[in-house]
Each structure stands twice: as structure tokens, then as C-alpha cells.
N, C-alpha and C positions, 0 to 999 in steps of 0.2 A: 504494500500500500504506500501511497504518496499522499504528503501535503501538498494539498490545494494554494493558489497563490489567493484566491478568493478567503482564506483562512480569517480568523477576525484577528489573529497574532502576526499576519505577512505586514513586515514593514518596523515591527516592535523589536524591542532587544537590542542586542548591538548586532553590526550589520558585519559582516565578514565576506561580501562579495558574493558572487553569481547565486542572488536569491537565498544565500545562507541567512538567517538568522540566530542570534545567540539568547537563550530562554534560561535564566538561570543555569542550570549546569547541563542545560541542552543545547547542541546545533542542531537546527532545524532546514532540511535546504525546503521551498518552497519551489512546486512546479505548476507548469500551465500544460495545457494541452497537448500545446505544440510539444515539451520539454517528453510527454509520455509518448508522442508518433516517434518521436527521435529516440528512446530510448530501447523501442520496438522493432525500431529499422532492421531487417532482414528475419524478423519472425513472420508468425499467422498471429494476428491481435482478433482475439475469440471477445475479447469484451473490454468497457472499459466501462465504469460505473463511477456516479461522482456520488460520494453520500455524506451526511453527519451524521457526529454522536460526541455526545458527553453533552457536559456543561462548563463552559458554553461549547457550542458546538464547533470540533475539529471538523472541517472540511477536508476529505479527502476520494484519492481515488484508488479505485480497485481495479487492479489491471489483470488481466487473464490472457497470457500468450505462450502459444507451442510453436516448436521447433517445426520446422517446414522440413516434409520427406521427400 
């Protein structure tokens, strides 16, 4: 699973570059869409689901890809 850059924490904390952020004693890198096709590149991408949970709510995505036969 990925953070969402829609996240309500993208942009908080200290900033450490390409969408990283620092969360108390977390780096958090934050992604967009595009960042999940690019990380997909040369798979089969079965799904990508964008959801929340907790409180407040972490945006994230759920990616789902198999190896191409």
C-alpha cells in the first residue's frame, strides 16, 4: 500500500524531498497516481484502489500487480 499525496499529513512535517515527509519518527514518501503507473511499469496492474481508514483518515492506495508470462 501507498500514501496518497491527497493524504490530510502530505505537505506536514519536515520535508526531505521527492514527496518525502518526516512525521515524528516516521518518513512518509507520498504518491500520486502517476508515481503508482511508474512504479508498475512492465507489470499486468490487476487493480488499483484508492481508500481511507483510521482517524483521521490515511488516504491510501492499494495496488495489485502480477508478473506478465
Amino acid at each position: 500500500m501507498l500514501t496518497a499525496r491527497g493524504d490530510a499529513h502530505y505537505g506536514g512535517g519536515t520535508a526531505d524531498g521527492d514527496d518525502i515527509f518526516e512525521h515524528g519518527s516516521f518518513a512518509v514518501h507520498f504518491s500520486s497516481r502517476d508515481l503508482v503507473d511508474t512504479l508498475t511499469d512492465g507489470w499486468n496492474l490487476n487493480e488499483v484502489h484508492a481508500f481511507e481508514e483510521g482517524e483521521p483518515p490515511r488516504r491510501m492506495w492499494r495496488v495489485t500487480r502480477t508478473l506478465p508470462r
